[in-house]
C-alpha positions in Angstrom: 0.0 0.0 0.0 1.1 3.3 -0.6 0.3 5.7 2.1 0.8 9.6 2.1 1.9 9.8 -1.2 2.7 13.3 -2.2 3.3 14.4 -5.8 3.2 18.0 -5.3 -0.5 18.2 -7.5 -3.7 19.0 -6.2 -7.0 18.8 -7.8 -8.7 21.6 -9.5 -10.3 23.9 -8.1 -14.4 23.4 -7.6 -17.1 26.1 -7.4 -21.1 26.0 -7.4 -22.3 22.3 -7.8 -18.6 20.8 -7.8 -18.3 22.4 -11.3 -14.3 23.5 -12.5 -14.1 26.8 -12.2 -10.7 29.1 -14.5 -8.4 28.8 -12.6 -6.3 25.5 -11.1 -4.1 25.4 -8.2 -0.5 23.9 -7.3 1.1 23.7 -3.8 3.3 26.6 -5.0 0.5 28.8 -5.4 0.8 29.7 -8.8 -1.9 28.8 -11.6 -1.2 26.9 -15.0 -1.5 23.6 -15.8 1.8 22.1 -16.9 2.2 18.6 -18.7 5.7 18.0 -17.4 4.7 18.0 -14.1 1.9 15.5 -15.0 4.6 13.8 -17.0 7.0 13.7 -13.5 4.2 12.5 -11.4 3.2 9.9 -13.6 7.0 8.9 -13.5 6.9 8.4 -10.3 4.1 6.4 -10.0 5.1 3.7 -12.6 8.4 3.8 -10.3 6.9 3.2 -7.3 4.3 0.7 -9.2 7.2 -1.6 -10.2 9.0 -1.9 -6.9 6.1 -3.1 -5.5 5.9 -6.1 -8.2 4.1 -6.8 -11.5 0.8 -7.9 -10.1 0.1 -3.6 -9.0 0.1 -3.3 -12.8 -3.4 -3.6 -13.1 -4.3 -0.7 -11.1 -2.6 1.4 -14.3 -4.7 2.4 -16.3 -6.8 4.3 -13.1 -3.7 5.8 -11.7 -3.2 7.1 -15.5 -6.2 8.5 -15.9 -6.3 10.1 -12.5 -3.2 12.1 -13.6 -3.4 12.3 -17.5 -6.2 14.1 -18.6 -8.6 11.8 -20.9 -8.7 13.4 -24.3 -8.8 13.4 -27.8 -5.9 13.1 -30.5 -6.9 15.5 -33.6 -9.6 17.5 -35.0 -12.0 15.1 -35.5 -14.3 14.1 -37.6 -17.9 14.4 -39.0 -20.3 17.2 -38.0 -22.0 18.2 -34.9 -24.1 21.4 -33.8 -23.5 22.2 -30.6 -25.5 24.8 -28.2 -23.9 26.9 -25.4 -26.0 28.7 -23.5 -26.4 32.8 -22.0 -24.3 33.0 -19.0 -22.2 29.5 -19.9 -19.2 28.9 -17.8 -16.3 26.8 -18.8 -17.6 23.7 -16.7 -21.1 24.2 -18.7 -19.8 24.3 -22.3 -17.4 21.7 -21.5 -20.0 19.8 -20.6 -22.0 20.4 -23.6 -19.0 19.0 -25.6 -19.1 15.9 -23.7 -22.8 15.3 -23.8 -22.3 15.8 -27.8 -19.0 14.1 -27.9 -17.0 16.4 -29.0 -14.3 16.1 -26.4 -13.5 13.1 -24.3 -13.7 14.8 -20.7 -14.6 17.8 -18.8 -10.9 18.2 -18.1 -9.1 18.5 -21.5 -11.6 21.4 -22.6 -11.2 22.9 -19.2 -7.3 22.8 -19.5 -6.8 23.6 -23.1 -10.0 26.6 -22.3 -7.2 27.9 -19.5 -4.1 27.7 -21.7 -5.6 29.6 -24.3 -5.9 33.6 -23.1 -8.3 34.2 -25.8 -10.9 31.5 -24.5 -13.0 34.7 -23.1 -14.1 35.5 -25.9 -15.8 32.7 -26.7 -19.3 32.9 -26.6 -23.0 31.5 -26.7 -24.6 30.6 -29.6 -24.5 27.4 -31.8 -21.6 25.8 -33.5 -20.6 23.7 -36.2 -18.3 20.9 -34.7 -17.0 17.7 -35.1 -17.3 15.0 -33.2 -13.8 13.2 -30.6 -11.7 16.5 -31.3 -8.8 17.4 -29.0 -9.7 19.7 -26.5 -7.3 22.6 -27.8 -9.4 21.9 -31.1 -12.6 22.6 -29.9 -11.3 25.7 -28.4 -9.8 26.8 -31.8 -12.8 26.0 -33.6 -14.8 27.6 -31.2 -12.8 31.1 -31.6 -13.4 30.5 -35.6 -16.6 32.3 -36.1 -17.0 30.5 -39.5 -18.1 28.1 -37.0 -20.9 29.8 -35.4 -24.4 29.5 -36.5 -25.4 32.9 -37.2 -29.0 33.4 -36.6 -29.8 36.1 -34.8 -32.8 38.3 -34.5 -33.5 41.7 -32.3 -36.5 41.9 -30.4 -37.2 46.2 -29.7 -38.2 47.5 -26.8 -41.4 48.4 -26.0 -42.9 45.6 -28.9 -46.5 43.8 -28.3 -46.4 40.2 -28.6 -48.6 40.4 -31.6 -46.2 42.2 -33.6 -43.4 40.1 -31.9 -44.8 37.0 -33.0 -44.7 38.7 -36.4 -40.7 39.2 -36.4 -40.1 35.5 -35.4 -42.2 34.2 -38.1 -40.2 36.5 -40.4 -37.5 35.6 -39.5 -38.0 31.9 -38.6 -40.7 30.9 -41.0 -42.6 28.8 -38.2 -46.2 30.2 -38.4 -47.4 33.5 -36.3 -50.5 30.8 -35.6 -47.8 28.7 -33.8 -46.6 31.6 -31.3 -50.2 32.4 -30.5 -50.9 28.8 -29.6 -47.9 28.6 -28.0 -48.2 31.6 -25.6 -51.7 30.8 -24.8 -50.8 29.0 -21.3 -48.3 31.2 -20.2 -47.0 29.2 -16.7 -46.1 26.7 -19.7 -43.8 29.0 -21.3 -41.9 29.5 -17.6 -43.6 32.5 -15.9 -44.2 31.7 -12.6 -48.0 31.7 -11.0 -47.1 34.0 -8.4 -46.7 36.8 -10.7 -49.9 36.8 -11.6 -50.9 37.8 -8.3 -52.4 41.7 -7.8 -52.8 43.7 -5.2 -55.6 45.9 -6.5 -58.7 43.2 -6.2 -58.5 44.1 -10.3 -59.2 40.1 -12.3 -56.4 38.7 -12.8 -55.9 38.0 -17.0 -52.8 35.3 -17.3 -51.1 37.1 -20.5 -47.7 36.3 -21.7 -47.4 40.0 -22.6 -44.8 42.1 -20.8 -43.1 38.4 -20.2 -41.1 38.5 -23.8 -37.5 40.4 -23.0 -36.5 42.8 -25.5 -33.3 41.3 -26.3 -30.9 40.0 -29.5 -31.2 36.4 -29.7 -29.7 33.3 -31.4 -32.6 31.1 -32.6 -31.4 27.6 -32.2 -31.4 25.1 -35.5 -34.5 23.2 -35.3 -36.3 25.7 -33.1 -40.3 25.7 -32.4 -42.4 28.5 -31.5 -42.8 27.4 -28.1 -38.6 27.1 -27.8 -38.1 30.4 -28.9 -40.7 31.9 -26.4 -39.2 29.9 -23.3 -36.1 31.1 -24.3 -37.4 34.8 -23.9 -39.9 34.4 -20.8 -36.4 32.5 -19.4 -34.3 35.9 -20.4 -36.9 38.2 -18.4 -36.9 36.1 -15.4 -33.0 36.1 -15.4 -33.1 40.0 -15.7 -35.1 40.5 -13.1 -34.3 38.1 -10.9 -30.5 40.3 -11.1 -32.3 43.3 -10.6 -34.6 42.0 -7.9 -37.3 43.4 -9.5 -39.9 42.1 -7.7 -38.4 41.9 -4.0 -38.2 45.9 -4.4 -41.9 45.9 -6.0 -43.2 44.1 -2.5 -40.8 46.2 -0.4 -40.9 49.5 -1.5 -43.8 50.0 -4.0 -46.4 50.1 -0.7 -49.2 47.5 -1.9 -48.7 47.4 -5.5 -48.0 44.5 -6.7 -45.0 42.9 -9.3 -47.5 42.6 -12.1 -48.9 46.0 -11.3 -45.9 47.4 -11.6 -44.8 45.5 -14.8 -47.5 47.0 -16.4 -46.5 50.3 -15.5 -43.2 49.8 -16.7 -45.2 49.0 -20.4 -47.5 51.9 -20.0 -43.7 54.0 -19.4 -42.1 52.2 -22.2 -45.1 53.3 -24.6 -45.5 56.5 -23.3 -42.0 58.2 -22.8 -40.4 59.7 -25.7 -36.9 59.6 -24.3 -34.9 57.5 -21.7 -34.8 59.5 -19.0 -38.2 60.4 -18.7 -39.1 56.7 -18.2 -38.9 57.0 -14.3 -41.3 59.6 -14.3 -43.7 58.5 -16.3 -44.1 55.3 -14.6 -44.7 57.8 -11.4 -47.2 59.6 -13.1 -49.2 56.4 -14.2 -49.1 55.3 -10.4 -50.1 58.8 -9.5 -53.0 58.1 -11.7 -53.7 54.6 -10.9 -53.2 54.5 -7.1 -53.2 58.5 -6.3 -55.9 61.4 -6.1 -56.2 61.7 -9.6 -59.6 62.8 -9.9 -60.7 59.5 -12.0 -58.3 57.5 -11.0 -57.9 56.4 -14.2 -54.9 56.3 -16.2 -56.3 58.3 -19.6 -53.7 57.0 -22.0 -54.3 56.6 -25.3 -51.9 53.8 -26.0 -53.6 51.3 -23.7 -56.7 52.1 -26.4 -54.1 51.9 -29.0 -53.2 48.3 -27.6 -56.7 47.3 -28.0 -57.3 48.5 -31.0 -54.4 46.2 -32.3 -55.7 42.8 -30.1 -58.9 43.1 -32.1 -57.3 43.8 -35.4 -57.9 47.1 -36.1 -54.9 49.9 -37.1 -53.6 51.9 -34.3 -54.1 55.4 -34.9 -52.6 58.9 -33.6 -54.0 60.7 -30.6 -55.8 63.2 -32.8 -56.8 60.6 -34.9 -58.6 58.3 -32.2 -62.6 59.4 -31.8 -64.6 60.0 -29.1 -66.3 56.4 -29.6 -62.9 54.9 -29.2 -61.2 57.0 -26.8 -64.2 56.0 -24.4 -65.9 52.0 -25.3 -67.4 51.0 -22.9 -66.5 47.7 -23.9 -62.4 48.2 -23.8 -61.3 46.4 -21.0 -58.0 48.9 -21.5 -60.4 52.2 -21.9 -58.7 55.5 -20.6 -61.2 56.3 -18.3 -61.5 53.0 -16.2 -60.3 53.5 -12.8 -57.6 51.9 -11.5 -54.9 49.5 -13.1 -55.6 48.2 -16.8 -55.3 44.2 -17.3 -52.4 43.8 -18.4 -48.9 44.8 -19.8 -49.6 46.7 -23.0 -46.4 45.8 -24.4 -42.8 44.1 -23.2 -40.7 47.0 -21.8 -36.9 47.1 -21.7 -34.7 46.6 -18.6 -34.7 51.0 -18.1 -38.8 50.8 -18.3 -38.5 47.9 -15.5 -36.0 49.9 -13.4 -38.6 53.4 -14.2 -41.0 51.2 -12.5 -39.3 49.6 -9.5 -37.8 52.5 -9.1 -39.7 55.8 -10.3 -38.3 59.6 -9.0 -40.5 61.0 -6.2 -43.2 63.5 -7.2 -46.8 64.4 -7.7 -47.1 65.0 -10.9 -50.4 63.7 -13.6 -49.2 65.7 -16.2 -46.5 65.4 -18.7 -46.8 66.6 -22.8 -43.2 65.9 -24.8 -41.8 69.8 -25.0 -38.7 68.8 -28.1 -37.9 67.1 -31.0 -35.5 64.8 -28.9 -38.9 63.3 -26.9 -37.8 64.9 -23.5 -41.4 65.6 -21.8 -42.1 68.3 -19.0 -43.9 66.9 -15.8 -46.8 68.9 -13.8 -48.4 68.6 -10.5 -51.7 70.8 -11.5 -53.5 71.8 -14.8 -52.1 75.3 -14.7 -48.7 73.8 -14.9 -49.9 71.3 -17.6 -50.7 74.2 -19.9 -48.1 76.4 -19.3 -46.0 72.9 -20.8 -48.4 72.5 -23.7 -47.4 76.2 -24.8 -43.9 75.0 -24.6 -44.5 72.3 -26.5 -46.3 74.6 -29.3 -44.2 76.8 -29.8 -41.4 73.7 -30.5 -43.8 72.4 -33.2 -44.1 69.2 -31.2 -48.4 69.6 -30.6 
């Protein structure tokens, strides 16, 4: 038996899960991996081995691959695709490449991933690879961006998922009928049941709008509509779960609710002509909503818009709208309804979300956009508010 033995090698280091983090370590401190070392240690070994007699020999092969890593010779052969995800670490795209085959062990990718100071830049998407390849291979190949599947597509801020079914179809040629079917049982798509929940006693309306993150994404080979739409509901939980969106909502919001206040951040998103206005509007919708505006009611003319598109018809300007359509009766989103409208009217961007968790302190109920740049002025009283509008005439905005 050998007892106590010390080669000077440790393992590598493990984070989260037991997963290989960058990084290894040596008894000397320093980082690197370093094959004569292995090379030495492995020496020894077989020294030690034969001393002890023949018959220890056929404990080899597990003392070799404790201290050689397993991998592949080459660049290997056929064709793979292979998916790495947002947020990947090495230890999850290496083991992507072992699921696939691609490399032999976590290990060699790991290693060849550290000895490579460009291995940063690798990123997520899909690739073209080939099957048992060396893990310094892979990490060439995957630095070759003639290997990456290209097939991206931009989702706006501030979209409906109407017209965000649209682009995907576009762009994917999977049928908008698909993506409607698809988002019709949101909690299937990922959203959670609990943020659904309102404070307001309004009904609650499960809608997978608002739940769609404006984002650039790479459409997987093969993808369906439901796929795709998981892949977005999971990027808006993952962004708001870092901003911990709704744990400020509860805390500091007083009553309103996540959802209530994901709305808001659509109503700011639709509503504010420039990016630092967003904030404020959201504070003037809850103002409106929650505060002593006379109605109570938000009297925004894109939550009829928003209607107006769900049934089919073309949106239309403010001056545009009628009196019949400013006020149906039968709009569940109608500008004068008190309190909170059903739903998001759109799927606002990460600065809408923080406008809304987060809005400036004030009073105002007024704002009308005063440039050609969209920067709005903000008023507490009517008074104000038409003092604003004059500004806003005499820049040709209104």
């Amino acid at each position: 038996m050998i007892d106590d033995l010390d080669l000077g090698f440790d393992e590598p280091e493990r984070g989260e899960k037991g997963r290989h983090r960058r990084g290894f370590r040596k008894r000397n401190g320093k980082s690197g991996g370093g094959r004569g070392k292995t090379f030495l240690a492995l020496l020894m070994a077989l020294v030690l081995l034969g001393s002890i007699g023949g018959a220890a020999f056929y404990g080899f092969d597990r003392i070799q691959n404790y201290f050689v890593t397993p991998d592949y010779d080459g660049a290997g052969s056929g064709e793979i695709t292979v998916e790495i995800k947002n947020g990947a670490l090495l230890a999850d795209m290496a083991d992507a490449l072992v699921a696939a085959d691609v490399v032999k062990s976590q290990k060699a990718f790991i290693e060849a991933a550290e000895a490579n100071s460009r291995s940063k830049n690798i990123q997520p998407g899909t690739y073209k690879l080939r099957k048992q390849m060396s893990g310094e291979s892979a990490v060439t190949a995957m630095l070759d961006l003639k290997n990456k599947i290209v097939n991206g597509l931009t989702i706006p801020e501030g979209r409906t998922a109407k017209n965000i079914y649209k682009l995907l179809s576009d762009k994917t040629k999977i049928p908008v009928k698909e993506f409607e079917a698809a988002a019709k049982d949101p909690e299937a798509l990922g959203v959670p049941d609990w943020w659904f929940k309102r404070d307001d006693g309004k009904k609650i309306v499960k809608s997978v709008e608002g739940f769609l993150f404006p984002d650039t994404y790479e459409i997987p080979p093969k993808a369906t509509a439901e796929s795709i739409l998981k892949l977005m509901v999971d990027n808006f939980l993952s962004v708001t779960g870092e901003m911990k969106f709704a744990d400020r909502v509860q805390k500091e919001r007083g009553g309103i609710s996540p959802y209530e206040a994901l709305i808001v951040a659509s109503l700011a998103q639709a509503e504010a002509g420039n990016k630092d206005d967003l904030g404020k509007v959201a504070r003037v919708a809850y103002n409106r909503a929650y505060g002593d505006f006379p109605c109570n009611c938000l009297e925004m003319d894109v939550t009829v818009n928003y209607y107006l598109e769900s049934i089919g018809k073309p949106t239309k300007s403010s001056k545009q709208m009628t009196e019949s359509e400013l006020n149906d009766p039968k709009n569940p989103y109608n500008r004068k309804l008190p309190g909170m409208i059903p739903t998001p009217i759109n799927n606002p961007g990460k600065d809408a979300l923080e406008g809304a968790m987060d809005p400036p302190t004030g009073k105002w109920v007024f704002f009308v956009a005063v440039d050609k740049e969209g920067h709005s002025e903000f008023a507490e009283t009517p008074e104000q508010h038409e003092r604003n509008k004059a500004k806003a005439r005499e820049a040709g905005i209104i």
